[in-house]
NUPA-163982 format. One record per residue (C-alpha): residue number from 1; x, y, z. Coordinates in pm, whole numbers. Each point is the difference from the previous one (the first is absolute). Layout:
# NUPA-163982
<site nr="NUM" c1="X" c2="Y" c3="Z"/>
...
//
This chain:
# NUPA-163982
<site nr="1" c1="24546" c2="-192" c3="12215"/>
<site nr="2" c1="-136" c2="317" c3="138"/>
<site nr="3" c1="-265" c2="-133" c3="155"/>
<site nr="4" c1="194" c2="-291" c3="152"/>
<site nr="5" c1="237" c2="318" c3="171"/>
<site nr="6" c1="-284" c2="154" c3="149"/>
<site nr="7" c1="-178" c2="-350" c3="124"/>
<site nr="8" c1="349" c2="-100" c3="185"/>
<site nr="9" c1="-8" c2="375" c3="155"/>
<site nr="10" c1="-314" c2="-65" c3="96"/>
<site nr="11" c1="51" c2="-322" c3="145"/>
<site nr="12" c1="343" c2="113" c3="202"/>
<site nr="13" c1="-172" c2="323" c3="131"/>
<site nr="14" c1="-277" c2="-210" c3="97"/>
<site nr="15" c1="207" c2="-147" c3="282"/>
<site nr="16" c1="280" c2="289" c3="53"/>
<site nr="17" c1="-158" c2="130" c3="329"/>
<site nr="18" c1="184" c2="275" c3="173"/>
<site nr="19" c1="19" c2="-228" c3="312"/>
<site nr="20" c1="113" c2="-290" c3="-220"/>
<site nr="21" c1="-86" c2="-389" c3="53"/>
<site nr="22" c1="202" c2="-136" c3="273"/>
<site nr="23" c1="-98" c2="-333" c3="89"/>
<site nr="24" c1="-256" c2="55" c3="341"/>
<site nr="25" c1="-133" c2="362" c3="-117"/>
<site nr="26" c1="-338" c2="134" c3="-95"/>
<site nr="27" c1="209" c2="81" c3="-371"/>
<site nr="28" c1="111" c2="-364" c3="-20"/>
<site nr="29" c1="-375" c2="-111" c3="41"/>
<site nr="30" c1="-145" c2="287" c3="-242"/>
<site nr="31" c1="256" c2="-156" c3="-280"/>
<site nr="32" c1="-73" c2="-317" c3="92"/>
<site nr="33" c1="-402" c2="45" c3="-37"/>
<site nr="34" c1="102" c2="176" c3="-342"/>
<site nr="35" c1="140" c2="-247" c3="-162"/>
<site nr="36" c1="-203" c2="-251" c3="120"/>
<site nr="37" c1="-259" c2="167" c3="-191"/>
<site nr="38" c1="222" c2="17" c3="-304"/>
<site nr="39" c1="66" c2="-366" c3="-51"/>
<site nr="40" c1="-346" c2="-27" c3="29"/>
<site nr="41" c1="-88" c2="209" c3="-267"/>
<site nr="42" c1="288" c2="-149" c3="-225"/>
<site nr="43" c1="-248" c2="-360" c3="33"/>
<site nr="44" c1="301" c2="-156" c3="259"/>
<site nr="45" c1="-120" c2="-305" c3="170"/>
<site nr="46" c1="134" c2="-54" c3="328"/>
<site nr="47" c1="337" c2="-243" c3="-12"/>
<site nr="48" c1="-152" c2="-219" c3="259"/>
<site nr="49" c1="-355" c2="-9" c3="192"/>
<site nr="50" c1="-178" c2="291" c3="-67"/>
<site nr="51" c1="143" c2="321" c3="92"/>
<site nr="52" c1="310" c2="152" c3="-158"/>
<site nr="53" c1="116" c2="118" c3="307"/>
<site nr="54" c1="303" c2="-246" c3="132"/>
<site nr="55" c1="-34" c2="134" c3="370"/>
<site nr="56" c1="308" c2="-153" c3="257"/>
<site nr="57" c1="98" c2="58" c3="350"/>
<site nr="58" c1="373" c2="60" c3="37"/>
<site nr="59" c1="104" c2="118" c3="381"/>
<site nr="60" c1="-334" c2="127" c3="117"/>
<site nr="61" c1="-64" c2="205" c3="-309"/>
<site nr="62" c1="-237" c2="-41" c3="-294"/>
<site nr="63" c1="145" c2="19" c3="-343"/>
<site nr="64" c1="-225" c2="-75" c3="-333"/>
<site nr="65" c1="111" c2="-121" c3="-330"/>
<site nr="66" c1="-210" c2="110" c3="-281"/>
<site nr="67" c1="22" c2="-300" c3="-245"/>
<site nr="68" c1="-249" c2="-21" c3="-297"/>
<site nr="69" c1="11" c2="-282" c3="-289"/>
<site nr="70" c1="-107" c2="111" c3="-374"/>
<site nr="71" c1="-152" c2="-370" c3="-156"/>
<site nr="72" c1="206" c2="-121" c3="-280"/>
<site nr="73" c1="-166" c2="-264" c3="-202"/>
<site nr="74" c1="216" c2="-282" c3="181"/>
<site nr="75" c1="-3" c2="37" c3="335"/>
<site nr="76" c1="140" c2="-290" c3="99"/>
<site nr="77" c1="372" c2="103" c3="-112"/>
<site nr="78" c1="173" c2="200" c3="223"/>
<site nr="79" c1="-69" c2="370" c3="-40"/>
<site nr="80" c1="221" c2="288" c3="-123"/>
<site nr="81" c1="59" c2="230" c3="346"/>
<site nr="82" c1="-13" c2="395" c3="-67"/>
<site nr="83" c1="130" c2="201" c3="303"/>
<site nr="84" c1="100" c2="303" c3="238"/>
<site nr="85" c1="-20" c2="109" c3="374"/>
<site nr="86" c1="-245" c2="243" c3="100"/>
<site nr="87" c1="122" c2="106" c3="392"/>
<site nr="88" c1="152" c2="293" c3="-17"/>
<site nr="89" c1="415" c2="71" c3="240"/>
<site nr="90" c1="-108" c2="352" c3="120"/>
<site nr="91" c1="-328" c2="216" c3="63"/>
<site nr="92" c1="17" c2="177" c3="-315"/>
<site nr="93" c1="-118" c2="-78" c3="-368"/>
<site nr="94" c1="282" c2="-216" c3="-92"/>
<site nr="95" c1="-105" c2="21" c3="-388"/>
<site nr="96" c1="278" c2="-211" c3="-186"/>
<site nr="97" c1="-1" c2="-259" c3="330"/>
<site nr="98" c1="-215" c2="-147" c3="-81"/>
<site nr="99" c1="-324" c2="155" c3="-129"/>
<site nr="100" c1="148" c2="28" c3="-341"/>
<site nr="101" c1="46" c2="-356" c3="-44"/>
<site nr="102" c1="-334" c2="-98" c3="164"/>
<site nr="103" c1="-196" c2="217" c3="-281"/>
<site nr="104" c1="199" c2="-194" c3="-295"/>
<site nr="105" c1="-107" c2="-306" c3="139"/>
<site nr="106" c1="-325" c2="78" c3="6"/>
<site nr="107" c1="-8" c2="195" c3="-301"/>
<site nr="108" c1="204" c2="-311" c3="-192"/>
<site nr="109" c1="-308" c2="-247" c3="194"/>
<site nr="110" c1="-241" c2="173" c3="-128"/>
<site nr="111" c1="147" c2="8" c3="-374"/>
<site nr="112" c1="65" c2="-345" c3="17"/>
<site nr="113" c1="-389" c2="-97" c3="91"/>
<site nr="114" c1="-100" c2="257" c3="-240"/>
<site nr="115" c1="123" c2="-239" c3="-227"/>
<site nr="116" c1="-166" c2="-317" c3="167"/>
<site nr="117" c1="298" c2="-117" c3="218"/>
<site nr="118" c1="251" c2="-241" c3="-84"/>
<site nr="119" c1="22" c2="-389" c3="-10"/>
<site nr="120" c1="124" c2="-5" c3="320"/>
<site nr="121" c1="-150" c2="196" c3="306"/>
<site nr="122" c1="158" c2="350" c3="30"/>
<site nr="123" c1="64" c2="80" c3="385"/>
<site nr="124" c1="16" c2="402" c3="87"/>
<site nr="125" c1="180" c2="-14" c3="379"/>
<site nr="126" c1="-22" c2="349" c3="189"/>
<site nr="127" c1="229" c2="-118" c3="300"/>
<site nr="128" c1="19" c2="159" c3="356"/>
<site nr="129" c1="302" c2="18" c3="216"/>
<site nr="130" c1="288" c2="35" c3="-235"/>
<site nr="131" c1="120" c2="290" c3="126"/>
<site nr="132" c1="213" c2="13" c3="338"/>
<site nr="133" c1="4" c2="-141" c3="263"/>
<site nr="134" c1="-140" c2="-255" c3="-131"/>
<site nr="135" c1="202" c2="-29" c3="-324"/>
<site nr="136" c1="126" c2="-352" c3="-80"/>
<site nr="137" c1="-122" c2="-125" c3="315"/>
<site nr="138" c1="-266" c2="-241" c3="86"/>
<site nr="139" c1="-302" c2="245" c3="4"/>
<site nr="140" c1="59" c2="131" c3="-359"/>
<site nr="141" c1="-283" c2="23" c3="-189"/>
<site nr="142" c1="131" c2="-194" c3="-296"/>
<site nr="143" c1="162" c2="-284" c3="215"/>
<site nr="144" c1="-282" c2="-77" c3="168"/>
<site nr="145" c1="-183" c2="-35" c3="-334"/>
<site nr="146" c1="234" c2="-192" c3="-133"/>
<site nr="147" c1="28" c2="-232" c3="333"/>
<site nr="148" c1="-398" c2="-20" c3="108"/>
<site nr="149" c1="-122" c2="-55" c3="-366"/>
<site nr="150" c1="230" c2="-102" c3="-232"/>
<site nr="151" c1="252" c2="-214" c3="128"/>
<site nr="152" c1="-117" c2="-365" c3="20"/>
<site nr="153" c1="-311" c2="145" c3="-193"/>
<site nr="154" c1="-79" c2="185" c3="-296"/>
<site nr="155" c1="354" c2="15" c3="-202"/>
<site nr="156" c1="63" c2="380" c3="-152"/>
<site nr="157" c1="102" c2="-68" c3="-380"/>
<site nr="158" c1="223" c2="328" c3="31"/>
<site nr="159" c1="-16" c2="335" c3="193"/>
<site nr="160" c1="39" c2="362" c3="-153"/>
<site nr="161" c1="80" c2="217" c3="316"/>
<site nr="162" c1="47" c2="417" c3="-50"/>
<site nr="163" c1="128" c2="207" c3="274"/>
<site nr="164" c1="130" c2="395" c3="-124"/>
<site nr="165" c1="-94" c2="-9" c3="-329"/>
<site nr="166" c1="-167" c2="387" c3="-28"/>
<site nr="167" c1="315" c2="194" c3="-35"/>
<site nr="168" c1="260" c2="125" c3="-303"/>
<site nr="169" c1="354" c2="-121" c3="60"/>
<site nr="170" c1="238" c2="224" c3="114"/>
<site nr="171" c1="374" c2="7" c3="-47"/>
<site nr="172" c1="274" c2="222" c3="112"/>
<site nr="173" c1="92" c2="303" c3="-213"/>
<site nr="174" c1="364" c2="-102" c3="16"/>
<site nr="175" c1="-129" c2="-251" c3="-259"/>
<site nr="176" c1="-80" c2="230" c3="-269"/>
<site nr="177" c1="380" c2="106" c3="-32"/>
<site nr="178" c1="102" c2="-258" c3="-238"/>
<site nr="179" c1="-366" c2="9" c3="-204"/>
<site nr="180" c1="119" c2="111" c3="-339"/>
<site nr="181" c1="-136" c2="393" c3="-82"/>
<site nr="182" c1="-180" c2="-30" c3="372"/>
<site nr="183" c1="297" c2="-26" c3="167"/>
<site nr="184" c1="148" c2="346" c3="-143"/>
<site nr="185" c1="-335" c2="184" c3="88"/>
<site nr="186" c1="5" c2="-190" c3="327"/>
<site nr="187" c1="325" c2="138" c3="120"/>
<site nr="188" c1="-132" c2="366" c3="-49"/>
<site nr="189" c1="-213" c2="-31" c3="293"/>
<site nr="190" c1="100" c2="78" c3="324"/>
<site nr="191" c1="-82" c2="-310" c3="247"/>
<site nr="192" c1="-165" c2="-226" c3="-248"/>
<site nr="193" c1="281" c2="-290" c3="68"/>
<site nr="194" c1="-158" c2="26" c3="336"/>
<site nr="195" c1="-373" c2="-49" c3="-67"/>
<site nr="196" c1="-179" c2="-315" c3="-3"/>
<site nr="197" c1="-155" c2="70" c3="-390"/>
<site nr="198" c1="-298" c2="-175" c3="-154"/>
<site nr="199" c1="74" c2="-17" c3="-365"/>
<site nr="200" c1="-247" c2="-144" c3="-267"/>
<site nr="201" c1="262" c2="-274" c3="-93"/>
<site nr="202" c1="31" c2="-161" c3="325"/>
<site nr="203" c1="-361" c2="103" c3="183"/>
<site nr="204" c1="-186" c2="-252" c3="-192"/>
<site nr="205" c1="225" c2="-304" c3="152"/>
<site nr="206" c1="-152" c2="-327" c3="186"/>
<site nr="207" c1="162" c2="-229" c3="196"/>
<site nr="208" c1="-151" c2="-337" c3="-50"/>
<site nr="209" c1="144" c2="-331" c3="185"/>
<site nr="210" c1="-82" c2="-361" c3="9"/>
<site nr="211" c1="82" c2="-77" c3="-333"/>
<site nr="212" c1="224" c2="-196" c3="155"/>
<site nr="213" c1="-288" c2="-234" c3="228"/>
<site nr="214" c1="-51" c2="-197" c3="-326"/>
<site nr="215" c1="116" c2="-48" c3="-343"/>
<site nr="216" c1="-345" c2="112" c3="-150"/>
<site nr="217" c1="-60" c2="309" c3="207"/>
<site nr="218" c1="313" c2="109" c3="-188"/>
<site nr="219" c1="-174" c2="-103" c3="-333"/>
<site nr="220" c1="-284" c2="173" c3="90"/>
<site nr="221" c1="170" c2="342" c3="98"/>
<site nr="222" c1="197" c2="-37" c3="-365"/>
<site nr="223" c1="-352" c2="-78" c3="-128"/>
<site nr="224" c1="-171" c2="327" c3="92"/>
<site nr="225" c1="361" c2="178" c3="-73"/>
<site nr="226" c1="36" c2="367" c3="10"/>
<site nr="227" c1="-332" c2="148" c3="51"/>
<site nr="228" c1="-122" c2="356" c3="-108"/>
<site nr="229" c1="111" c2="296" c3="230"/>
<site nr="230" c1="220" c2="-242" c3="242"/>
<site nr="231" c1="345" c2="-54" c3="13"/>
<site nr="232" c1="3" c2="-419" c3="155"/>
<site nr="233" c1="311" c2="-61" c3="183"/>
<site nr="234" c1="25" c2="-380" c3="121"/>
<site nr="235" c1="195" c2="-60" c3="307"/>
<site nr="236" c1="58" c2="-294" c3="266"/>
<site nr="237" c1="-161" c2="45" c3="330"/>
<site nr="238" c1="308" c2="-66" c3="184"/>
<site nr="239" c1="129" c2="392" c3="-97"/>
<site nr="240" c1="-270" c2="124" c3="179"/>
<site nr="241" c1="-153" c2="-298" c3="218"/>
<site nr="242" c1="-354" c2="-75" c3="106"/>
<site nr="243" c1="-67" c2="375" c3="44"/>
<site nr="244" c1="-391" c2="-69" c3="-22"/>
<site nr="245" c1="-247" c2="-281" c3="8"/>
<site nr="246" c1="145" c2="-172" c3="-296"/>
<site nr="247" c1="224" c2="-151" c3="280"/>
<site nr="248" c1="-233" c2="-284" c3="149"/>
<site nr="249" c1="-85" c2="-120" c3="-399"/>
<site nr="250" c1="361" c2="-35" c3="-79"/>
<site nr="251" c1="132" c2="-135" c3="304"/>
<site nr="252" c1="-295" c2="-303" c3="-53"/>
<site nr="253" c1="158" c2="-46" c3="-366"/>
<site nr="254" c1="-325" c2="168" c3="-153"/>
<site nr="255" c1="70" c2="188" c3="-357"/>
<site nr="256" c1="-8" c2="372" c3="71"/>
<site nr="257" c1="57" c2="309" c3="-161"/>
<site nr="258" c1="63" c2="327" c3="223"/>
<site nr="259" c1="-46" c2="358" c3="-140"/>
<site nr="260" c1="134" c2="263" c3="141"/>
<site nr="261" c1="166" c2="395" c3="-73"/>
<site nr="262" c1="229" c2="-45" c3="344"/>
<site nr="263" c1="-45" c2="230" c3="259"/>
<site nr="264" c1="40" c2="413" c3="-80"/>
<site nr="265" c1="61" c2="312" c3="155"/>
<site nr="266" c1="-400" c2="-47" c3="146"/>
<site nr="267" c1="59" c2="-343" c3="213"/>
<site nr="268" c1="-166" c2="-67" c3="281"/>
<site nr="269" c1="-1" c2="391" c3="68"/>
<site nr="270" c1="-331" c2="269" c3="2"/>
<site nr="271" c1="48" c2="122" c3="-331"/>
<site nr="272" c1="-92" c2="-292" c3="-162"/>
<site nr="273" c1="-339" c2="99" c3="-159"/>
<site nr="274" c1="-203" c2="-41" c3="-286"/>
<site nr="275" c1="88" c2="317" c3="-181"/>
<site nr="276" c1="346" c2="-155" c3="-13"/>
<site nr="277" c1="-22" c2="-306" c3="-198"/>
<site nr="278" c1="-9" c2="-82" c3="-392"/>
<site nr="279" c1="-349" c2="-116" c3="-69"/>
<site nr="280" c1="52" c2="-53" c3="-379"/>
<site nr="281" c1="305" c2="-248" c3="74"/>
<site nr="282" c1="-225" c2="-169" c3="228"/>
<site nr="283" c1="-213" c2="-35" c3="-270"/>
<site nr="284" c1="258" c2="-162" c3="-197"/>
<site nr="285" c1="92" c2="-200" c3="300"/>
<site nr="286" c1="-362" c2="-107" c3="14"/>
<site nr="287" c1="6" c2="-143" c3="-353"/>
<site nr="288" c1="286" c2="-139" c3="51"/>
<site nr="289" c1="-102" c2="-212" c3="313"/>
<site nr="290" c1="-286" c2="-116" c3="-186"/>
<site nr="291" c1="213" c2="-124" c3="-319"/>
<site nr="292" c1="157" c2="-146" c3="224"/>
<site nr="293" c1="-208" c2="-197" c3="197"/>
<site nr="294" c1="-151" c2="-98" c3="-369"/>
<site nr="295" c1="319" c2="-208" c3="-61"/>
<site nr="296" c1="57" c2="-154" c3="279"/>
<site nr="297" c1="-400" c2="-110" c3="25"/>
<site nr="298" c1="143" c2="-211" c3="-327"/>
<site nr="299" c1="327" c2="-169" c3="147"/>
<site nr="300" c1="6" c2="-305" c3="191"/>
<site nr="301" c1="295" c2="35" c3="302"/>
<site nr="302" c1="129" c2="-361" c3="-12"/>
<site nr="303" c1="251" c2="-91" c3="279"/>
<site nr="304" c1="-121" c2="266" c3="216"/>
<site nr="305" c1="65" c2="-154" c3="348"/>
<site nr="306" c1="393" c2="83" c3="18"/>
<site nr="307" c1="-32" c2="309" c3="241"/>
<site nr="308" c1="310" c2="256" c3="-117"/>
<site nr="309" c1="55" c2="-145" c3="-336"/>
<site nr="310" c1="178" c2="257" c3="-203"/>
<site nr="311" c1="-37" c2="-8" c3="-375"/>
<site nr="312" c1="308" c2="206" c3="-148"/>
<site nr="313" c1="-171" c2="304" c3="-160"/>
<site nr="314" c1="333" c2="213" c3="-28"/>
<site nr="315" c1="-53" c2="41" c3="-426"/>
<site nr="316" c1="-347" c2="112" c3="82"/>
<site nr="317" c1="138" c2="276" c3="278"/>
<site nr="318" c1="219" c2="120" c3="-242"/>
<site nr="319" c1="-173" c2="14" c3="-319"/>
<site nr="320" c1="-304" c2="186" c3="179"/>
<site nr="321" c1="266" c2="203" c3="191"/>
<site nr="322" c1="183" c2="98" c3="-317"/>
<site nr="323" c1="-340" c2="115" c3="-192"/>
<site nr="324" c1="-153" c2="162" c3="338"/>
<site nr="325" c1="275" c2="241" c3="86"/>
<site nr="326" c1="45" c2="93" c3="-427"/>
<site nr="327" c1="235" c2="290" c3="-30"/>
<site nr="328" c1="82" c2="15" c3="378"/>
<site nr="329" c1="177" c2="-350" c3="16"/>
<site nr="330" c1="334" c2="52" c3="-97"/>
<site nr="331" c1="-3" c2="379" c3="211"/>
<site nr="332" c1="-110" c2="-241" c3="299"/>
<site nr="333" c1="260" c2="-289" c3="-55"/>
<site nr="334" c1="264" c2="273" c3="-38"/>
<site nr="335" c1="-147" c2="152" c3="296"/>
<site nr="336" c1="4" c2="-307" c3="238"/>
<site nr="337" c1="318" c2="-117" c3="-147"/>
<site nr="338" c1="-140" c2="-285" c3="-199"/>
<site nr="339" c1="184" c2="-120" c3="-338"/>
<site nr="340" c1="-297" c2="-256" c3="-64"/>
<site nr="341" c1="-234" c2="-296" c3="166"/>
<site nr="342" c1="129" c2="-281" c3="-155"/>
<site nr="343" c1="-74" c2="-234" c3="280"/>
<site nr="344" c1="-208" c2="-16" c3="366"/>
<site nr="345" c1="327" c2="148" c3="161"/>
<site nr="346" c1="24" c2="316" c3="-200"/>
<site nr="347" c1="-440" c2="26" c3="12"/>
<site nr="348" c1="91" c2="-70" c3="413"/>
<site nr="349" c1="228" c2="323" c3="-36"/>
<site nr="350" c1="-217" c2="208" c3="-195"/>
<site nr="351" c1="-309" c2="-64" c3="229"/>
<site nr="352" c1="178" c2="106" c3="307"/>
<site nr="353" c1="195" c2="284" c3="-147"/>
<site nr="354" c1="-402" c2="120" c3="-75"/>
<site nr="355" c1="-121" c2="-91" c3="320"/>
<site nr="356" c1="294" c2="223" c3="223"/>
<site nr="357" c1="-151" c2="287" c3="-215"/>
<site nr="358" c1="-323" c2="-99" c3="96"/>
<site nr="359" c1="-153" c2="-47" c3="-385"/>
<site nr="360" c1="-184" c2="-333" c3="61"/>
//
């Protein structure tokens, strides 16, 4: 596991440049000839013709999706999709967004050919563009993907998409008042209610969505179940919406999962840099992706062509919720005002009671 830490520093310093990787800068093409290089020494085969570079005009610019295919011993079946943006919002490092989760997927590419690949094809997708102003629009990096070269084409069996995942989880000290024993030493110092606090309990949550795309991703997240050194919680997309490039998969009724530690004190701002982020839980994260993908390589999606099917994962939410948040669930119910989540009203309650304090 140590190892794994210092290969996924490695990796995000690799591309945290001090002048960042905006889409049209020499940084964005330095990254971009970087990682080109690394899917080619993880053995990637380009996804079509023969270069893994994806390059597309969008409004007189060039942008370049960096798309490499790991053979699975099938390759006819439609191939497991493993994913993250690699433009960068601002001229500075921007560690957690994204370069974090471009080093898991490589680092979770290169682990799975390690082991000779899957039955099906595993896709590692670095796209461009997903930052603003091009966010959700029609020069995104993962829409045009999705639009030039899968749609009509080569169908995606299911997508795992990571956006934020380098960071702890922080919650507000006000939190800690009900905590039994914490709360009493809480209270004795001076401004604590006030600070945003990053506590072993909570600082090891993920978010995860897409459970909900199809009735087996949800068997295969309950498969893999609580892995070592992460605290899983499942959620539905619609609490946080298509914050990332899981968006164009779901909306086409493709079988996704998202992972993501929500946005921090760090967002989108210069002090988002390496030095900041929790390389062990990315290795954790890492594994995790990679178990993962390892189930879902072994599910068939039947019925997959009814675009915003919901499959009712509400007993999954909470059980995961329940064991996830351990001796700090009843403090936050109480908290929140929350007697219990009986049913998808009360989780609706919960989730936005969380969301106005800016937890998830």
């Amino acid at each position: 596991m140590k190892n794994l830490s210092k290969l996924l520093r490695t990796e995000t310093e690799a591309i945290c440049y001090p002048d960042g990787r905006m889409v049209g800068t020499d940084g964005h093409e330095r990254a971009k000839v970087h990682l080109k290089r690394r899917l080619k020494e993880m053995g990637c085969k380009p996804y079509i013709g023969r270069s893994l570079e994806l390059n597309y005009p969008f409004k007189g610019k060039s942008f370049c999706n960096l798309v490499g295919r790991i053979p699975g011993t099938n390759p006819k079946l439609p191939p497991v999709l493993i994913g993250a943006h690699y433009d960068s919002v601002i001229p500075f490092p921007c560690a957690d967004d994204n370069a974090a989760a471009v080093a898991i997927a490589l680092q979770a590419g290169a682990m799975i050919a390690e082991k000779g690949g899957f039955e099906r094809d595993v896709v590692i997708a670095l796209f461009d563009a997903e930052e603003p102003p091009y966010f959700l629009g029609e020069g995104m990096g993962s829409h045009r993907f999705y639009e030039d070269h899968v749609q009509g084409k080569r169908e995606i069996h299911a997508a795992i998409i990571m956006d934020l995942v380098g960071h702890d989880i922080s919650v507000p000290g006000s939190m800690l008042s009900d905590v039994p024993l914490i709360g009493k030493v809480a209270a004795l110092v001076s401004g604590l209610a006030k600070m945003d606090l990053s506590i072993p309990t909570l600082s090891s949550l993920l978010f995860v969505t897409g459970s909900e795309s199809h009735e087996e991703m949800a068997v295969a997240l309950d498969s893999v179940g609580h892995p070592e050194g992460l605290k899983i919680v499942p959620t539905l997309n619609r609490y946080i919406g298509d914050m990332s490039d899981h968006g164009i998969f779901r909306r086409n009724g493709v079988p996704y999962f998202f992972l993501s530690c929500g946005r921090w004190a760090h967002y989108h701002t210069p002090t988002d840099t390496p030095d900041r982020l929790n390389y062990s839980k990315m290795s954790h994260i890492t594994h995790y992706v990679v178990k993962l993908a390892t189930e879902v390589d072994l599910v068939e999606m039947a019925d997959r062509k009814r675009v915003e099917r919901i499959h009712d994962t509400l007993e999954l939410e909470t059980s995961y919720l329940r064991q996830s948040l351990g001796i700090l669930y009843n403090p936050i119910m109480r908290q929140l005002g929350v007697k219990g989540i009986r049913n998808r009203k009360e989780m609706n309650s919960f989730v936005n009671k969380l969301l106005s304090l800016g937890l998830c």
